[in-house]
TORRO-718690 format. One record per residue: x, y, z of N, C-alpha, C in turn; residue in one letter. Coordinates in steps of 0.02 Angstrom, whole numbers, plus 32768, in hexadecimal, padded with zeros to 4 digits. Layout:
# residues N
XYZXYZXYZA;...
This chain:
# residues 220
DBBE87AD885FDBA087B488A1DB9987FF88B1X;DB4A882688DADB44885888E2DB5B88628918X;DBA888938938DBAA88A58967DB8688D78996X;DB6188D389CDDB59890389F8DB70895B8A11X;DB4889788A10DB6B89B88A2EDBAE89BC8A6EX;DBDE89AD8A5BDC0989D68A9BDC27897B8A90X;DC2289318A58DC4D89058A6FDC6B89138A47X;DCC088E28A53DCE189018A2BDCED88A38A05X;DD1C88BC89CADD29888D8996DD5B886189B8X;DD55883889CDDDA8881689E9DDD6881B89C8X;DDCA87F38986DDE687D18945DE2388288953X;DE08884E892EDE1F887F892DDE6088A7895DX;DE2788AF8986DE5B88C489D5DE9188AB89E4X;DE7C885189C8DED2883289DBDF09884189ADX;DEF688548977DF0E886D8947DF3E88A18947X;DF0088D88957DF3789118969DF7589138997X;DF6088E789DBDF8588E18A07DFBC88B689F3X;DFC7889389CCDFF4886589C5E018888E89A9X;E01588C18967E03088DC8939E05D890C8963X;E052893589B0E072895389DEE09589288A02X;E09388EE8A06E0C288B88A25E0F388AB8A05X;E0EA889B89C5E124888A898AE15488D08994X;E13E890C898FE16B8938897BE191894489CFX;E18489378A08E18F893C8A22E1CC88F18A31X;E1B388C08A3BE1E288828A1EE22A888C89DCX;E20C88C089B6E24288C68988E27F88F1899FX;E279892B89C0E290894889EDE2D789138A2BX;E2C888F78A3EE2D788DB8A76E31388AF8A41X;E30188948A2DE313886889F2E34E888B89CAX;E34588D489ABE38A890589A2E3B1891889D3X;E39E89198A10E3D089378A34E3FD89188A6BX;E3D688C38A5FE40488A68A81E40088618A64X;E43A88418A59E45D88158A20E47F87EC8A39X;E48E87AC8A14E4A987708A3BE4B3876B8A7CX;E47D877A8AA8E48087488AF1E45387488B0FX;E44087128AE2E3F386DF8AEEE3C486E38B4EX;E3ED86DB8B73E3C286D28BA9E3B8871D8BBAX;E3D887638BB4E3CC87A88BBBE38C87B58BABX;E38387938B49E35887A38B28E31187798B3CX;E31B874A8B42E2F8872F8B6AE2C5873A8BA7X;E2E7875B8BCFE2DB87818C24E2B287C48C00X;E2B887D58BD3E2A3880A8BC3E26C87F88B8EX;E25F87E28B63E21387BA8B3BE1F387A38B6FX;E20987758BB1E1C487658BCDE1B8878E8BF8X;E1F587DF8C16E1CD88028C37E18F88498C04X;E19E88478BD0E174886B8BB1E14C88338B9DX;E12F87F18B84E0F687C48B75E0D787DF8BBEX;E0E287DA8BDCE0CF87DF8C3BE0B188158C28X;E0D488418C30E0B688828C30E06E889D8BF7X;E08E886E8BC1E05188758B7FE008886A8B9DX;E01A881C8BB4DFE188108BC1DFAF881F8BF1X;DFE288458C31DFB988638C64DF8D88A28C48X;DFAB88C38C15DF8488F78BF8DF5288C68BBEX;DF5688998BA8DF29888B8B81DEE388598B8FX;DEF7882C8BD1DED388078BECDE8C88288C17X;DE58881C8C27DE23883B8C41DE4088378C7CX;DE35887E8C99DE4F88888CE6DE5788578D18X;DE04881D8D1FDDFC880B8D45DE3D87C48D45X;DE6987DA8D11DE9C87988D0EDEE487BF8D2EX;DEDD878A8D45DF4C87938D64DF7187758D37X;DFB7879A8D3DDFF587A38D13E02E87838D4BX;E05987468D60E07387558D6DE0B2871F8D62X;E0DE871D8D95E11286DF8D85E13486B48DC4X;E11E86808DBEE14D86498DFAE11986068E18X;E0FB85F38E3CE0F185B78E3FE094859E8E5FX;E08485678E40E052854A8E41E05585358E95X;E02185338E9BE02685038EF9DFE084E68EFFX;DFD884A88F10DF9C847D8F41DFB2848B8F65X;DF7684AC8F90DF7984B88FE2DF64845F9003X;DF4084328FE5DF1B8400901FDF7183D0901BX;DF8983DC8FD7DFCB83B08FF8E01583E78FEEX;E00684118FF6E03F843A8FFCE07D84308FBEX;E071840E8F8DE08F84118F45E09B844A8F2EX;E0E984488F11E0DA84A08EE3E101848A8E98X;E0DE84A28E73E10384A98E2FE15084B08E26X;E16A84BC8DEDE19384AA8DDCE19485108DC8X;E1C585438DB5E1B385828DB8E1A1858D8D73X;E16985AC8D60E14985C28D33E15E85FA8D26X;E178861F8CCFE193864D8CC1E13F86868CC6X;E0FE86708CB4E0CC869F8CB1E09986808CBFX;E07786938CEFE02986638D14DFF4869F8D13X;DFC8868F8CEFDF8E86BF8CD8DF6586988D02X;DF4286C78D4ADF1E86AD8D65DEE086D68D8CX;DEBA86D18DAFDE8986F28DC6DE8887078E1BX;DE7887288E3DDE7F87328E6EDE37873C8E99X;DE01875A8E77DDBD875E8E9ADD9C87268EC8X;DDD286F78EB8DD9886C88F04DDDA86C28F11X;DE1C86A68F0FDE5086938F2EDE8886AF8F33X;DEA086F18F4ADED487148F56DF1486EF8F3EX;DF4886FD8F2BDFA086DC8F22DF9886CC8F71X;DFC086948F7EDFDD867F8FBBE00F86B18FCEX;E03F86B38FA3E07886E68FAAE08787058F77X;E080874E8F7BE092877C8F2FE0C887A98F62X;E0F187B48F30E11B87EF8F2DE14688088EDFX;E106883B8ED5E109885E8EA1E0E7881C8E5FX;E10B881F8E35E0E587EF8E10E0F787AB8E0FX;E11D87978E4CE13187558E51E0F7873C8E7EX;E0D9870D8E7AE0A486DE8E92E0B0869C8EAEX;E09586848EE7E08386338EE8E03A864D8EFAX;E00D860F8EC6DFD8861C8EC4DFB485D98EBAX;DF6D85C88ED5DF5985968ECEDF47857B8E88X;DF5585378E90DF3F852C8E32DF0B85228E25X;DECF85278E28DE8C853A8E2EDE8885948E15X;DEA285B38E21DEA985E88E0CDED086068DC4X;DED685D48DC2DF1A85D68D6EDEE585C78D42X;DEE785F78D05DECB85E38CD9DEF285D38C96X;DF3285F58C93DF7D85BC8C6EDFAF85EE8C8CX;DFDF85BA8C6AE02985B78C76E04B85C78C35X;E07C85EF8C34E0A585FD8BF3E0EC85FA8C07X;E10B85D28BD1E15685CC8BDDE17485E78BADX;E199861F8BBDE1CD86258B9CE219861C8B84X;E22B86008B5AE25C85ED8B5BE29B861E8B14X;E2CC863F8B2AE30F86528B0EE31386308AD1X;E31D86058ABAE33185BA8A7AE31F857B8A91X;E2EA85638A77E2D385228A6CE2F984FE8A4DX;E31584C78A5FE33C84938A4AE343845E8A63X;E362842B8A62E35C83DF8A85E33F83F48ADBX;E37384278AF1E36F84238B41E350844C8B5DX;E333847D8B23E2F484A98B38E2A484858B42X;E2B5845C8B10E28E84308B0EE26883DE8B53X;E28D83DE8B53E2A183AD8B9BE29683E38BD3X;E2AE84298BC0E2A5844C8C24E25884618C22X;E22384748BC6E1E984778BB6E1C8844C8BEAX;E1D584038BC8E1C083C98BCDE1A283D58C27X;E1D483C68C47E1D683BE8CA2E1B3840B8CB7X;E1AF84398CA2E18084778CBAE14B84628C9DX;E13E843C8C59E0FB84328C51E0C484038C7CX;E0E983D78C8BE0E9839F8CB7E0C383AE8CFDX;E0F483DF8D16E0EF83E98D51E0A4842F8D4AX;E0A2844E8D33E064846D8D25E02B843D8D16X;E034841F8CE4DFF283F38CE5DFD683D68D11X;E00183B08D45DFEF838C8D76DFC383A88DA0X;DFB583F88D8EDF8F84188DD4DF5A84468DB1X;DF6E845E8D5EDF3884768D4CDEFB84418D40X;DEB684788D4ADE7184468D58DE4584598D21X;DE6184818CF6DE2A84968CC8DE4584828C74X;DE8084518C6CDE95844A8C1BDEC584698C1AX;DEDD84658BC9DF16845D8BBBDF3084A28BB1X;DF4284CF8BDDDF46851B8BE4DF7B85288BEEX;DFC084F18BCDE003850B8BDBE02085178B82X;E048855F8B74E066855B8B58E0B1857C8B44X;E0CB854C8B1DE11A857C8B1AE127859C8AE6X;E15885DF8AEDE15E86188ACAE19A860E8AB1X;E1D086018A74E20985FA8A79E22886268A4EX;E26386638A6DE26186A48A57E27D86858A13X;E2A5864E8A09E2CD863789C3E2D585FF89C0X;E2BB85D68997E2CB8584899AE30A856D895BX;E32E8548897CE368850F896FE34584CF8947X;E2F984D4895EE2F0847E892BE2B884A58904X;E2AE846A88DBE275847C88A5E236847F88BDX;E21C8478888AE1D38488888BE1B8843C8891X;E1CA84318869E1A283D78865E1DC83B488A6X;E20F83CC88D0E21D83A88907E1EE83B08954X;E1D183FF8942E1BD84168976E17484028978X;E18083E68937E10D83C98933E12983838956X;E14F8370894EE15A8328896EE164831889ACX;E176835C89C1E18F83508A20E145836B8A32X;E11583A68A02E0D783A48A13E0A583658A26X;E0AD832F89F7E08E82E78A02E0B382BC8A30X;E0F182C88A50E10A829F8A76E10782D08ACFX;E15182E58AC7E16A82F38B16E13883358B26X;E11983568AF7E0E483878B0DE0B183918AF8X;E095834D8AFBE05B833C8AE8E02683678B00X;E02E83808B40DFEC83AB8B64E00D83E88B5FX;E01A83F78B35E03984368B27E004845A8B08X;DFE2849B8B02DF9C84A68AE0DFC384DB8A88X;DFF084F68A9BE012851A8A69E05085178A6EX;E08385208A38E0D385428A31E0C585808A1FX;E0F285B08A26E0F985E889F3E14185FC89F2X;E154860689B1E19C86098995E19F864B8976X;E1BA86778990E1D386BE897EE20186C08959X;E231869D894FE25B86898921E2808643890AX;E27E863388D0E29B85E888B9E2D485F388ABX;E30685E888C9E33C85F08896E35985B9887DX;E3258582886DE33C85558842E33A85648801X;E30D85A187F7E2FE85B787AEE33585FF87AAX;E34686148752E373864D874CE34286858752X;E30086918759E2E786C28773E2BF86C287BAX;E2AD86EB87D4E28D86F48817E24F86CF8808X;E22E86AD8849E1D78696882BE1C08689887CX;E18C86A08884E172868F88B5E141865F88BEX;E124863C88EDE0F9860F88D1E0CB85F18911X;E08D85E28913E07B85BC8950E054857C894AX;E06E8546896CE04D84FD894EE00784F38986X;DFCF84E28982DFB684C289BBDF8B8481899AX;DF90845589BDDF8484138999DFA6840B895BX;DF7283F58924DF7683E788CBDF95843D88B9X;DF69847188C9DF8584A988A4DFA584BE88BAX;DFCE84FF8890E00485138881DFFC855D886AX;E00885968898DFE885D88873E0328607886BX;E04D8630882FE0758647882FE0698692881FX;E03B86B987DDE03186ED87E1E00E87198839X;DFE386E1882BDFBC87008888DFD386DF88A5X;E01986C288C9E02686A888F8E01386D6893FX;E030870B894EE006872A897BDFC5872F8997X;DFAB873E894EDF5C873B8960DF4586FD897BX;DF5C86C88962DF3A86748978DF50866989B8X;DF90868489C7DFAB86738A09DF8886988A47X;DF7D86CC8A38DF5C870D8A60DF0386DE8A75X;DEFF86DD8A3DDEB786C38A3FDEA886908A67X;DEE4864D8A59DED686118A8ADEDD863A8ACAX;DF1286698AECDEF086868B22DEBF86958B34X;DEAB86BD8B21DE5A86CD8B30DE2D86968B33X;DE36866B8B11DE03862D8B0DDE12860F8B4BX;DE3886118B71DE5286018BAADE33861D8BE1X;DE2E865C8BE0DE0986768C0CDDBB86678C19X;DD9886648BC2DD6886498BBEDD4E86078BD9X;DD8485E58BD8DD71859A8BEDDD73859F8C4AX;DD9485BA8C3CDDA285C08CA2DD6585E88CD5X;DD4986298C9ADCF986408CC9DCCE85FA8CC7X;DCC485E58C74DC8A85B78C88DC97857C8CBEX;DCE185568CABDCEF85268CEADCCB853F8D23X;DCD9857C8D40DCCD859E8D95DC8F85CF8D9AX;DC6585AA8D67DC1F85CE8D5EDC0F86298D52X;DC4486468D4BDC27867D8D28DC0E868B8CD6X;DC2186598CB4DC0986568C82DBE3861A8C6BX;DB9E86188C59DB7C85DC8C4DDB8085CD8C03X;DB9585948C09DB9485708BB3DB6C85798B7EX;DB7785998B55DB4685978B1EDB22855B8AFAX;DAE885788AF7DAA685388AD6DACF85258AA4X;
């Protein structure tokens, strides 16, 4: 494909950017050691932060809860809500904590410390409760800084308890004796580019959400 003067390569860009995420992730990762929810608080406040620098301006970065205004419902608290603000302001922001209408969400990301039976189950009920209000598909996914089950357990809770789940991504297995990262969405399974695939279903996210709200018209 012939690119244009002044567009840029995506493929690429996410690339680079990911490769400054990792080393930055690796970092965090040496200097602070066995205690999971610290490390934790700290991967989804730099993912947060990643993505506010990597997402197109016109997207918000932030964290805490979904709301219908016609019945006054609110989510369940969302660790990261990538959402838009040009027609519908946050209800309530302070600083990067949000309640924001769900019409304005274009996904949800959960992060979770160690995936395991009961990470799994608290997944489950945030996924739940997000779905119920997002209007545009399956735009929730979870990040899990280290998983406790396998690979072929976590494709299985994919077809069952998080079925509308759109991706996993696993930063670390430690079911295996080396490190592996990995991201499932549906059938596939990407491990060298797990970043890149994961990064990407973002963006595709965004994509799907202009054309939903008519700034972007569907291609012939």
């Amino acid at each position: 494909m012939i690119r244009k003067e002044g567009q840029i390569d995506l493929g690429k860009y996410i690339h680079q950017k990911t490769m400054v995420l990792r080393e930055e992730l690796k970092l965090i990762k040496s200097l602070i050691k066995d205690h999971g929810p610290t490390v934790g608080a700290f991967y989804e406040t730099v993912l947060k932060k990643f993505l506010a620098d990597f997402l197109p301006r016109r997207v918000k970065v932030g964290s805490g809860f979904l709301f219908e205004t016609n019945t006054g419902k609110a989510s369940r608290q969302m660790d990261i809500i990538i959402y838009s603000d040009l027609q519908i302001p946050p209800i309530y922001q302070h600083q990067d904590f949000v309640v924001v209408d769900y019409s304005t969400v274009d996904a949800v990301i959960e992060v979770k410390a160690t995936v395991d039976s009961k990470g799994i189950k608290e997944a489950s009920r945030n996924l739940s409760s997000a779905m119920e209000m997002l209007p545009l598909g399956k735009n929730w996914f979870l990040v899990g800084i280290r998983s406790e089950l396998a690979l072929k357990t976590i494709t299985k809770h994919l077809k069952s308890s998080l079925s509308e789940c759109s991706g996993i991504f696993i930063l670390d297995d430690t079911t295996k004796s080396s490190e592996m990262e990995y991201f499932i969405a549906g059938k596939d399974i990407y491990q060298a580019d797990a970043w890149e695939q994961f990064l990407g279903r973002i963006w595709d996210c965004l994509k799907i959400a202009k054309r939903e709200i008519g700034f972007l018209k569907p291609s012939a």
